[in-house]
C-alpha positions as CSV (number, residue, x, y, z in Angstrom):
1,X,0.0,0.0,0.0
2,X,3.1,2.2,0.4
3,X,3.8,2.4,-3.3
4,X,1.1,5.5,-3.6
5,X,2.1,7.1,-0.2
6,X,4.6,10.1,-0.5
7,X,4.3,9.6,-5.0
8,X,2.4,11.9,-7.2
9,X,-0.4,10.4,-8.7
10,X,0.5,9.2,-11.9
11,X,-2.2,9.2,-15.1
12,X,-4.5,10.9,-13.9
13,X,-4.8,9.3,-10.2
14,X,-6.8,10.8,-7.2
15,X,-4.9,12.0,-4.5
16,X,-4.6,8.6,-2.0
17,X,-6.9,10.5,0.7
18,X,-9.1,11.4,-1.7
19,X,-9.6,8.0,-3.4
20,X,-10.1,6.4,0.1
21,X,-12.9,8.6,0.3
22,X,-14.8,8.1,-2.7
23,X,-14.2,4.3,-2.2
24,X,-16.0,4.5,1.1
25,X,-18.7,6.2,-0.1
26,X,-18.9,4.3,-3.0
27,X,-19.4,1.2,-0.6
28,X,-22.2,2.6,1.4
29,X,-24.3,4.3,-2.1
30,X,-24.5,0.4,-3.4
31,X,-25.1,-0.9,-0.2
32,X,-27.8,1.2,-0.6
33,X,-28.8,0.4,-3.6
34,X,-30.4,-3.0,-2.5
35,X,-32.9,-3.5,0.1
36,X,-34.1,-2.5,2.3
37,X,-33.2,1.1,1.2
38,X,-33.4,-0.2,-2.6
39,X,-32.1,3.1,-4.2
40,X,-31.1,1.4,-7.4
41,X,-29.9,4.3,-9.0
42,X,-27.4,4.7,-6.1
43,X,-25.9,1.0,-7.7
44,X,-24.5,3.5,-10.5
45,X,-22.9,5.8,-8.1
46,X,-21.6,3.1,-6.1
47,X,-19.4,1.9,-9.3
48,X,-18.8,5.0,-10.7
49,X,-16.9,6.3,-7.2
50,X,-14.8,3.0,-7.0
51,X,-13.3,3.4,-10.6
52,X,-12.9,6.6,-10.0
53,X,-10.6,5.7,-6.8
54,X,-8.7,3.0,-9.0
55,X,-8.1,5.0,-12.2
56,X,-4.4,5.7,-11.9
57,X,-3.4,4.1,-9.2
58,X,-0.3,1.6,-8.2
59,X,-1.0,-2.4,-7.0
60,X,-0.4,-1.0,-3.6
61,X,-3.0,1.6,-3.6
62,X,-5.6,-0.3,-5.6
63,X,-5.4,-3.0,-2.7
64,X,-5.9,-0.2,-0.1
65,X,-8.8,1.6,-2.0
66,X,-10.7,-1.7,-3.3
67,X,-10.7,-3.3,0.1
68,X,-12.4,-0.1,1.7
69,X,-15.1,0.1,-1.2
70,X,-15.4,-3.7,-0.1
71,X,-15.5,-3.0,3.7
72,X,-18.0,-0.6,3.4
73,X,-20.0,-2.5,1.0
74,X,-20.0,-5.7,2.5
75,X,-19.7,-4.6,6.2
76,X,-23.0,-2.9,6.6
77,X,-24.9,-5.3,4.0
78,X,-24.5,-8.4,5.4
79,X,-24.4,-7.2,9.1
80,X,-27.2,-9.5,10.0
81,X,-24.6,-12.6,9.9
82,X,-24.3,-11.5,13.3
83,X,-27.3,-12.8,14.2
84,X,-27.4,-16.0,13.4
85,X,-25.6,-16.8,17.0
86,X,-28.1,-15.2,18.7
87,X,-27.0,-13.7,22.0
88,X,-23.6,-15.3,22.1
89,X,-20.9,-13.2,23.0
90,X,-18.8,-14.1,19.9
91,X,-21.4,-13.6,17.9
92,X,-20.1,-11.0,15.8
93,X,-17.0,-13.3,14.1
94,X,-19.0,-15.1,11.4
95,X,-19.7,-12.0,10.4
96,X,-16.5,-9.9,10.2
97,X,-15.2,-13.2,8.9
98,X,-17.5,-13.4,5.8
99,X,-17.2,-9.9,5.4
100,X,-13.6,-9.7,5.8
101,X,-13.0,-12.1,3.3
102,X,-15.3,-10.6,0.9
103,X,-12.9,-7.1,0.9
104,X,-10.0,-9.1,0.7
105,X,-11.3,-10.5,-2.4
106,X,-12.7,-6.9,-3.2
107,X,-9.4,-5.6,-2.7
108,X,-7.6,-8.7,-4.8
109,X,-10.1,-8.1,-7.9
110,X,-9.4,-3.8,-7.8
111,X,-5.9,-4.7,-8.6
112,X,-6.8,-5.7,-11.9
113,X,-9.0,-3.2,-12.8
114,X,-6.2,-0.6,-12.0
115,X,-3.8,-2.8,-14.3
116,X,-6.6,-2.6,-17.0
117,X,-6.7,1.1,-16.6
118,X,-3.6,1.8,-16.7
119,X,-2.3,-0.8,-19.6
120,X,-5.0,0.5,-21.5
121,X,-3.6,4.2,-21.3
122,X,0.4,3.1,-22.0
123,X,-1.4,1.4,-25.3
124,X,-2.3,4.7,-26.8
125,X,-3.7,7.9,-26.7
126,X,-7.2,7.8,-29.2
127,X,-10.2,7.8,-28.4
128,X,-11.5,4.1,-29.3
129,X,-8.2,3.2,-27.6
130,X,-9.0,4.7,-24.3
131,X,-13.1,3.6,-24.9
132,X,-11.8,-0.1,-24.8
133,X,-11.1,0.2,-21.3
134,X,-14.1,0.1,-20.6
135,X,-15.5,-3.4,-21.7
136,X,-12.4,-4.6,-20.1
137,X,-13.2,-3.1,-16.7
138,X,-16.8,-4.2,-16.5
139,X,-15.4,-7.8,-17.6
140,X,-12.7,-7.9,-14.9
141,X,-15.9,-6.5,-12.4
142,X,-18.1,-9.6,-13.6
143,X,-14.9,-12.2,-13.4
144,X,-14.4,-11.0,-9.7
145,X,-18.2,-11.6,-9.2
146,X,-18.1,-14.8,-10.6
147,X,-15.1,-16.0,-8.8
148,X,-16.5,-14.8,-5.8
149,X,-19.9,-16.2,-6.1
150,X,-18.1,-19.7,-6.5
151,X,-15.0,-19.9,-4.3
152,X,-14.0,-21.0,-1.5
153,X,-16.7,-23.6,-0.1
154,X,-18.9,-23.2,-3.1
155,X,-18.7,-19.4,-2.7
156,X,-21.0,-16.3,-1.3
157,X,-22.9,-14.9,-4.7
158,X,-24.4,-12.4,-2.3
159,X,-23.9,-8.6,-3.3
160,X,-24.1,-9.1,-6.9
161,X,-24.6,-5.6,-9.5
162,X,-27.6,-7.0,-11.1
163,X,-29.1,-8.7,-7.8
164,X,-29.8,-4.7,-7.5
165,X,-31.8,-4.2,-9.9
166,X,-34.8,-6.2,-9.7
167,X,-37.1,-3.6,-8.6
168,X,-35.9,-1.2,-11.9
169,X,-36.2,-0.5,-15.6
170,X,-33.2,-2.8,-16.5
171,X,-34.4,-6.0,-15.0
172,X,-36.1,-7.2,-18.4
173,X,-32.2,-7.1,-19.6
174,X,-31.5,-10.2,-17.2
175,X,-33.8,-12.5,-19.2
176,X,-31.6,-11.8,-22.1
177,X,-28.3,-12.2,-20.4
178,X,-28.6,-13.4,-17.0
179,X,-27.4,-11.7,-13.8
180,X,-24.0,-11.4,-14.7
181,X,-24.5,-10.1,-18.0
182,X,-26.7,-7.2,-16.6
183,X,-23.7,-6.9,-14.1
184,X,-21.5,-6.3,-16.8
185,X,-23.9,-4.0,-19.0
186,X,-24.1,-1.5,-15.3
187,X,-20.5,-1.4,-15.3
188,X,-19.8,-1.2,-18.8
189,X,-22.2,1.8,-18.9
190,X,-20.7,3.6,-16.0
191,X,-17.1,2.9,-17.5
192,X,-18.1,4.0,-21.2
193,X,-19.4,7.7,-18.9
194,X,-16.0,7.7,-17.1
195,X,-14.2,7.3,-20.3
196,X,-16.3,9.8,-22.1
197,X,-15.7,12.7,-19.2
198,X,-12.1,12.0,-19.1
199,X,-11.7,12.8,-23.3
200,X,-13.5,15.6,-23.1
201,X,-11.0,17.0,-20.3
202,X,-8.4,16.1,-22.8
203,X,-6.8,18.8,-25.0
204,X,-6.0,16.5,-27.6
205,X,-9.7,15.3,-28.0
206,X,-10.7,15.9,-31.2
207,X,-14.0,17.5,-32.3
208,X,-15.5,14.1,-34.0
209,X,-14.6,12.0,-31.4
210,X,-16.4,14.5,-28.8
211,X,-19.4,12.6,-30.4
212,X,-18.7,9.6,-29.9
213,X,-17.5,9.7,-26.2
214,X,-20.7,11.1,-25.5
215,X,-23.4,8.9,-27.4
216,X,-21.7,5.2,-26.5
217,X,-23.3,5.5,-23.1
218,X,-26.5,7.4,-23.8
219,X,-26.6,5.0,-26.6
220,X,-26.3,2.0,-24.0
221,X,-28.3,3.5,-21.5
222,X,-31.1,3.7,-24.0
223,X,-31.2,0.1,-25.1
224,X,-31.0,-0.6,-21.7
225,X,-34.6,0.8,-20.8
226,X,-36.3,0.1,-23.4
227,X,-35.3,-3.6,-24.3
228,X,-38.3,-5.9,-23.3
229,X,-37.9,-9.6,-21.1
230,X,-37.8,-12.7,-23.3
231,X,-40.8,-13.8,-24.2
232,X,-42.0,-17.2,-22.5
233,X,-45.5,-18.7,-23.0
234,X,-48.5,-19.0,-20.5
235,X,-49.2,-22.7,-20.4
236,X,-52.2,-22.2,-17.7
237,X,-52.4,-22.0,-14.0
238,X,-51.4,-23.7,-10.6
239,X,-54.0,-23.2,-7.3
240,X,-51.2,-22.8,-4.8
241,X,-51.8,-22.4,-1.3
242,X,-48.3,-20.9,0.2
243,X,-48.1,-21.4,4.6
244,X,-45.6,-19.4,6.5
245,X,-46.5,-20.2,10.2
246,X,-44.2,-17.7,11.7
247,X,-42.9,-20.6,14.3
248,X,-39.7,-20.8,16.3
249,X,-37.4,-22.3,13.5
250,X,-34.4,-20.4,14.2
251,X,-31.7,-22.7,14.7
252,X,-30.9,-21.5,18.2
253,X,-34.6,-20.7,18.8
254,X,-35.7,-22.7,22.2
255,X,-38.5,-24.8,21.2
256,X,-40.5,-27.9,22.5
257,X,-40.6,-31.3,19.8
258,X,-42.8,-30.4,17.0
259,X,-43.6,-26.8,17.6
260,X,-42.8,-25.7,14.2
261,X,-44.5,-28.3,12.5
262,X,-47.8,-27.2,14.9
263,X,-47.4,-23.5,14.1
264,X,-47.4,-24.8,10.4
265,X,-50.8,-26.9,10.7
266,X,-52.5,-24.3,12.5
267,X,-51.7,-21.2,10.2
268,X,-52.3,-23.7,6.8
269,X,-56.0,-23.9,8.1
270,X,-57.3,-21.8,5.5
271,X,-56.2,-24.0,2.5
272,X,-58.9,-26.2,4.0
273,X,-61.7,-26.5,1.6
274,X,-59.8,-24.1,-1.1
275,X,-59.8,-26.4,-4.0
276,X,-55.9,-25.8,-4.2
277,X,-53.6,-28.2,-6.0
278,X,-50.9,-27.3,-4.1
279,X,-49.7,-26.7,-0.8
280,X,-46.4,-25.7,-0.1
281,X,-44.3,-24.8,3.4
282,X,-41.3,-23.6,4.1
283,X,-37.7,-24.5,5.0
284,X,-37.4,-26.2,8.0
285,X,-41.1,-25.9,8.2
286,X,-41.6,-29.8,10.0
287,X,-39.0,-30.1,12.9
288,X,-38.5,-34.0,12.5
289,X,-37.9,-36.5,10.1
290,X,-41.0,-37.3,8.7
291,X,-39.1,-40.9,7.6
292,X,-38.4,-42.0,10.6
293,X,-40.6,-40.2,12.9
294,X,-44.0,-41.9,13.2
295,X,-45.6,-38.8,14.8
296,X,-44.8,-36.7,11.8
297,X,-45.3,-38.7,9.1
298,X,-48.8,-39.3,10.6
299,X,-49.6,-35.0,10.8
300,X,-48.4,-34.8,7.5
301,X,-50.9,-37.6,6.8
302,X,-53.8,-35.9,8.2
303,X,-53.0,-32.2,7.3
304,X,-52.4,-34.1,3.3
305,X,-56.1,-35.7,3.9
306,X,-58.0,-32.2,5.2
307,X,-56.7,-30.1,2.5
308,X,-57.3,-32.5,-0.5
309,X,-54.3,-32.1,-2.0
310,X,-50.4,-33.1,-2.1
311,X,-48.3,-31.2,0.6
312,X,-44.1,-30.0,-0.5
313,X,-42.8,-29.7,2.8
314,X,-39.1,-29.5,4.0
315,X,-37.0,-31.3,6.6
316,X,-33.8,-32.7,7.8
317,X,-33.6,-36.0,6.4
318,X,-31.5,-38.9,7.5
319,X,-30.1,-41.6,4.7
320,X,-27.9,-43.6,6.2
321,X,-25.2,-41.8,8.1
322,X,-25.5,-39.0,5.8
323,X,-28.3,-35.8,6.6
324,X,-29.9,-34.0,3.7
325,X,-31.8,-30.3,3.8
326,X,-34.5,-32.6,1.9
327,X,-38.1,-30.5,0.2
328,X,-40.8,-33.7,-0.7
329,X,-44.0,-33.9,-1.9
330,X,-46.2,-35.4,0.2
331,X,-49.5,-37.2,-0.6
332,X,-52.0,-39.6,0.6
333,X,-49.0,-42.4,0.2
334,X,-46.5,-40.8,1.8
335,X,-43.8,-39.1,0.0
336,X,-43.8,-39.0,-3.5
337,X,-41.0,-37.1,-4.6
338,X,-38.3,-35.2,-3.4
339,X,-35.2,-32.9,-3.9
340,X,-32.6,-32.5,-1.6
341,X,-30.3,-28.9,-1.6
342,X,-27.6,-28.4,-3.9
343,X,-25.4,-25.5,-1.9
344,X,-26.0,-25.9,2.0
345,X,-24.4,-22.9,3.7
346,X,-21.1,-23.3,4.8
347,X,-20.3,-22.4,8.6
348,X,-24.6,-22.3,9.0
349,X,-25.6,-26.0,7.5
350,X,-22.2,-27.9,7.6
351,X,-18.4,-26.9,8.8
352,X,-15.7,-28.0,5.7
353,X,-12.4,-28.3,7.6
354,X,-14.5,-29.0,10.8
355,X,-10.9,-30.2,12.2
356,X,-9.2,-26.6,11.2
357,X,-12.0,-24.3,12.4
358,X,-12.2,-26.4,16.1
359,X,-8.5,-25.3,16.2
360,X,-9.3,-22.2,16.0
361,X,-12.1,-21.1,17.3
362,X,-13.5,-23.9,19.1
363,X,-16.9,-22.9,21.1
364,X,-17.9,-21.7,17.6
365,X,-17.5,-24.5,15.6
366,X,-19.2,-26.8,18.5
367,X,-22.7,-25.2,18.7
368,X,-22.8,-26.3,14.6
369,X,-23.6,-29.3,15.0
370,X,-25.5,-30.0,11.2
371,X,-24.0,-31.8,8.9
372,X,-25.5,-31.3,5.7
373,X,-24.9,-33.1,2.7
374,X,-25.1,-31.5,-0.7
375,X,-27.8,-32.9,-3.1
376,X,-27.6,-34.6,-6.3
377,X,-31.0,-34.6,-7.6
378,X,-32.8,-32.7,-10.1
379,X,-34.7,-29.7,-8.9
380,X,-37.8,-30.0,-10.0
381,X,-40.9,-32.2,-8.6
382,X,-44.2,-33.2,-10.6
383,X,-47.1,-32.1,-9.2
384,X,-49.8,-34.3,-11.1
385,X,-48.3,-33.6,-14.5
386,X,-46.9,-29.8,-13.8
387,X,-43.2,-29.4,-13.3
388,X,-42.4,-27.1,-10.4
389,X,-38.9,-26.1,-10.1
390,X,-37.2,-25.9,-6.5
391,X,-34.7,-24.0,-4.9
392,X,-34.5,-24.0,-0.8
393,X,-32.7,-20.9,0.5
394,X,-29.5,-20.4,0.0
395,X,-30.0,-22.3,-3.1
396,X,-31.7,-19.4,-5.2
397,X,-28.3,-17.6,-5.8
398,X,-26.9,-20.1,-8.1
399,X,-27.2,-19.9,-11.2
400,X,-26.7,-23.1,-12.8
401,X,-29.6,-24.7,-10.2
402,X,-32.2,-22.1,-11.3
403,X,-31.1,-22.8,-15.2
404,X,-31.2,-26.8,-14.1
405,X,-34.4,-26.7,-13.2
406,X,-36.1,-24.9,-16.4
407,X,-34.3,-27.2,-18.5
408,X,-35.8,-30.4,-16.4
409,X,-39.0,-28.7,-17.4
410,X,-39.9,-26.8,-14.5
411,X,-42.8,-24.6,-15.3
412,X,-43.0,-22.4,-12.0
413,X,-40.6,-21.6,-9.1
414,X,-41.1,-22.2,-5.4
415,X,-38.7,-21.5,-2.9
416,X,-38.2,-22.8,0.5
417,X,-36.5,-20.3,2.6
418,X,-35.9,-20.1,6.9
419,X,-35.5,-16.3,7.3
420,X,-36.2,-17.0,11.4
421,X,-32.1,-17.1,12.1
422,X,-32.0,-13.5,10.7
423,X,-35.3,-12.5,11.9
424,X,-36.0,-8.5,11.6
425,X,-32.9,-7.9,9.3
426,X,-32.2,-6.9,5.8
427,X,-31.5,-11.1,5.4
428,X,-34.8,-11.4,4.4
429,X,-35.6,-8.3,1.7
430,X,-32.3,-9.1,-0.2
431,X,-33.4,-12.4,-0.5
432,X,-36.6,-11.5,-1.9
433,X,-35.4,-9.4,-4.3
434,X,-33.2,-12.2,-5.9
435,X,-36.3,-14.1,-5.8
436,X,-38.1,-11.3,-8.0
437,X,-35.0,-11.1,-10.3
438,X,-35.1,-14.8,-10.6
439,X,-38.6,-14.3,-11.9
440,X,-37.1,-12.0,-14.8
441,X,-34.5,-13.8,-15.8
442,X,-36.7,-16.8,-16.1
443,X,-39.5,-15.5,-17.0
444,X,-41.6,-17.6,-14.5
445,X,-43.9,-16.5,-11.4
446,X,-42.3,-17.6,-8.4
447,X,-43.8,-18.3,-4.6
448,X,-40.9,-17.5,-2.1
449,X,-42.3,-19.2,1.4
450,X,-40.7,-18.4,4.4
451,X,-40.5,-19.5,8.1
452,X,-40.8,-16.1,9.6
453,X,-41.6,-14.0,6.3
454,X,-41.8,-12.2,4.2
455,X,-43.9,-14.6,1.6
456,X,-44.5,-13.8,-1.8
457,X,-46.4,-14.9,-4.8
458,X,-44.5,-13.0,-7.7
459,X,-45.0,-12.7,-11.4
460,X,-43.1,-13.6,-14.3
461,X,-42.0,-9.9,-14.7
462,X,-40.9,-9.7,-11.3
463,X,-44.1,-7.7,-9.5
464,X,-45.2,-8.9,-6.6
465,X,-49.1,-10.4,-6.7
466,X,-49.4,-11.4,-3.1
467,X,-47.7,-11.2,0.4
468,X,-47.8,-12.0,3.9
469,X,-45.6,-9.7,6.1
470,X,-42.9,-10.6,8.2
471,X,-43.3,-12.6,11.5
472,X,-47.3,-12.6,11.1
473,X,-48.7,-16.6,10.2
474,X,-50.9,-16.7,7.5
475,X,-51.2,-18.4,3.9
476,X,-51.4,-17.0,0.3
477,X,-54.0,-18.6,-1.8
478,X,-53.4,-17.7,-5.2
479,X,-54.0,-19.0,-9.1
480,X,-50.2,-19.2,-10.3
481,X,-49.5,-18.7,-13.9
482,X,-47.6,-21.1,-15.4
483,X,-44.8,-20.7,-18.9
484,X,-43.0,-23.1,-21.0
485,X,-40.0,-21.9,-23.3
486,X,-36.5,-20.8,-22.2
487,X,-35.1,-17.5,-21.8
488,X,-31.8,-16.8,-23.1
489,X,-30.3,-16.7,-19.8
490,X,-31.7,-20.0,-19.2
491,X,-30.6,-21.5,-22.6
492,X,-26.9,-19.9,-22.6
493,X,-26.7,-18.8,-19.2
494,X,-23.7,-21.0,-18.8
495,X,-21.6,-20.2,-21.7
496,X,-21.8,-16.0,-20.6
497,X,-20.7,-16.5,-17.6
498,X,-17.6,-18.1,-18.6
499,X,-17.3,-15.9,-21.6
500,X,-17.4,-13.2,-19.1
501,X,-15.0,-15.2,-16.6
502,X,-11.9,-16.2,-19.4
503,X,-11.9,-13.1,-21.9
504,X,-11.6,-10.3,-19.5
505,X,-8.8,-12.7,-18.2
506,X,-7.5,-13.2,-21.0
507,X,-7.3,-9.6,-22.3
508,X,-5.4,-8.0,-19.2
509,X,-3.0,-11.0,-19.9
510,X,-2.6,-9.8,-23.2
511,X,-2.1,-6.1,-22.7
512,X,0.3,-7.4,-19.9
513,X,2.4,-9.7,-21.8
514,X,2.6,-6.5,-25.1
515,X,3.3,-3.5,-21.7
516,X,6.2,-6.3,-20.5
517,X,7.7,-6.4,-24.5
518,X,7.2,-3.0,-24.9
519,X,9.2,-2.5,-21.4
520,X,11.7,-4.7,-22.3
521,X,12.3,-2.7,-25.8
């Protein structure tokens, strides 16, 4: 970090105190951005402030000034990890932990950019030259993303640009390129305006090109707005009753056997005599293991019997020696299908390196006592000939799963979700707007049920139709549209992101590898 203390700034670098600043406030604007302040615009600021505070600089001071935009990004936005320990007084480590390591990687990722910045200059003066940072940027933005939505421990694909944007005029552009191509447009965009400002500052700058520095954004920005979502293609409706029973499902939560599982029964009551096809619970929403508890199995039974219709429901689910997050679909017969969840949360739903982390900090590790395994299975169930694709919590922020499912032929979304470990945070409201985005990007409706709340039916353009608030019991009774056909996202979701991943990659290694030569001449 020393490199830029007691150094001019060198093409066209902020002051160090001065770049420290912006990346600070850059941080808090896109924290602000999502919910549940939801500024969206302020997602724009946020970049725009943190390549402003990298334009210029050295590897020292783009470490410095990415890992505070990180810090105060990630710091304040996923404060409610803090919670999920309840009153313990360590409480607060998996939090600065998983925040801390998101600015490291924050900071990591900013060292790039700066590289691409400044490669980009020593390449030549023009105008299109100096525009082509810009692509490059938002690419290296969208690789750091991607890397850190997958890595370590399958990754934390919380915080994303285009998660932002759900509730705004450029969600439609999702459907066509999925969240990380909407992630790259947003920073391509503010780039292309950063580019633009800087040429016109230039004396150099040439009349005609004045033009074009100034209508590559406005141009973008345009398209932006106006494109419509894919088109999919109602295929009828489903009669979904959705139960959040507001019981104590926290982890920690102190509860007598079967309490969750009652507060579920007694809050589904109105899907009694409803006519639904449908009904559908929560996370966690039955406290046993309706496989090898007799009790369970035999309230599932009855609540299946007095609402006329098949029951998905969610458990902990023991095979062996091995214990699945496990949704099923159960009916008059007992279970009928089920799908078990692909991502389970590290540190919350299982410990990797259990050994390592007891080392370190041991009355931590010891109160997690799950043991989750991931799932293999599809995600999608049939429900009497419909295909209803799954996702249970932490689930809905990979990609691939979502895409999965569509491809298996899923014709609506329904998410499990446990919000009660988080209960009266933010935890919940970002979740629910990558719910909505999902939505989009599929174009499906989606039903995101929750423990504690809040519960949502939501339609294939991402407005929300229904909802109970948070910690209140109650169930949604709704006619769900149902679509067949794939989105683009869906059909080529996988080959952009690793278009986006490899050729940002592999274009800072080629302006490095012609700045080395040209060095060496």
């Amino acid at each position: 970090m020393s490199a830029d203390v007691g150094r001019p700034p060198s093409g066209g670098a902020l002051p160090l105190w001065l770049a420290s600043l912006l990346a600070v406030l850059g941080g808090l604007a896109l924290d602000a951005a999502f919910p549940s302040w939801g500024v969206w615009p302020l997602a724009f600021v946020g970049v725009g402030l943190s390549l402003l505070s990298l334009i210029g600089r050295r590897a020292g001071g783009a470490l410095l000034v990415g890992a505070l935009f990180g810090a105060a990004f990630y710091f304040p936005h996923i404060d409610w990890a803090s919670r999920f320990l309840g009153d313990d007084p360590l409480r607060w480590v998996p939090w600065v932990a998983l925040a801390g390591v998101e600015t490291l990687f924050t900071g990591l990722g900013a060292i790039l950019i700066t590289l691409a910045y400044r490669w980009v200059r020593r390449a030549g003066a023009g105008a299109l030259v100096r525009l082509a940072a810009a692509p490059l940027v938002a690419g290296l933005w969208t690789a750091r993303e991607l890397v850190m939505g997958s890595w370590p421990y399958t990754g934390f694909p919380w915080g994303r640009i285009g998660m932002a944007f759900a509730s705004s005029p450029l969600a439609p552009v999702a459907s066509w390129t999925g969240v990380a191509g909407l992630t790259f447009l947003v920073v391509l965009l503010v780039a292309l305006a950063i580019e633009g400002a800087r040429l016109l500052r230039a004396p150099r700058a040439l009349a005609s090109r004045r033009g074009l520095v100034l209508v590559a954004p406005a141009l973008l920005l345009a398209v932006l707005v106006v494109v419509p979502a894919f088109p999919t293609a109602p295929a009828g409706t489903i009669r979904v009753a959705a139960v959040q029973g507001d019981g104590p499902a926290a982890y920690l939560d102190r509860r007598e056997a079967y309490d969750v599982l009652d507060a579920q029964i007694a809050a589904s009551e109105p899907a009694i005599g409803a006519d639904v096809d449908l009904v559908l619970w929560p996370e966690g929403g039955v406290d046993a293991d309706p496989l090898a508890d007799r009790r369970a199995a035999a309230a599932l039974d009855a609540a299946v019997g007095a609402f006329d219709a098949p029951l998905l429901m969610n458990a902990a689910v023991q095979n062996g020696e091995l214990v699945f997050n496990t949704s099923m679909l159960w009916t008059e017969e007992g279970p009928a299908g089920r799908h078990s969840k692909r991502y389970p949360v590290p540190f919350g739903e299982y410990v990797p390196q259990r050994d390592l982390y007891e080392r370190i900090v041991p009355s931590l590790v010891g109160m997690i006592q799950r043991e989750y395994e991931p799932g293999r299975d599809a995600p999608v169930i049939d429900v009497d000939g419909t295909g209803v694709g799954l996702a249970i919590c932490f689930d809905v922020l990979f990609d691939d799963l979502l895409q999965e499912g569509i491809r298996e032929g899923a014709q609506v979304l329904m998410f499990q979700t446990n919000n009660a470990d988080f209960r009266g945070t933010d935890e919940n409201l970002q979740q629910l707007a990558f719910a909505r985005m999902r939505a989009v990007e599929t174009g499906r409706s989606v039903v995101n049920v929750s423990t504690v709340g809040t519960s949502q039916v939501i339609g294939p353009d991402g407005a929300t139709l229904q909802q109970i608030p948070a910690d209140e019991p109650g169930a949604l009774i709704a006619d769900v549209e149902l679509r067949d056909g794939e989105t683009p996202a869906v059909a080529i979701g996988g080959g952009i992101r690793v278009l986006l991943l490899l050729a940002p990659i592999a274009g800072l290694v080629a302006l490095g590898a012609r700045h080395a030569r040209r060095r060496a001449r």
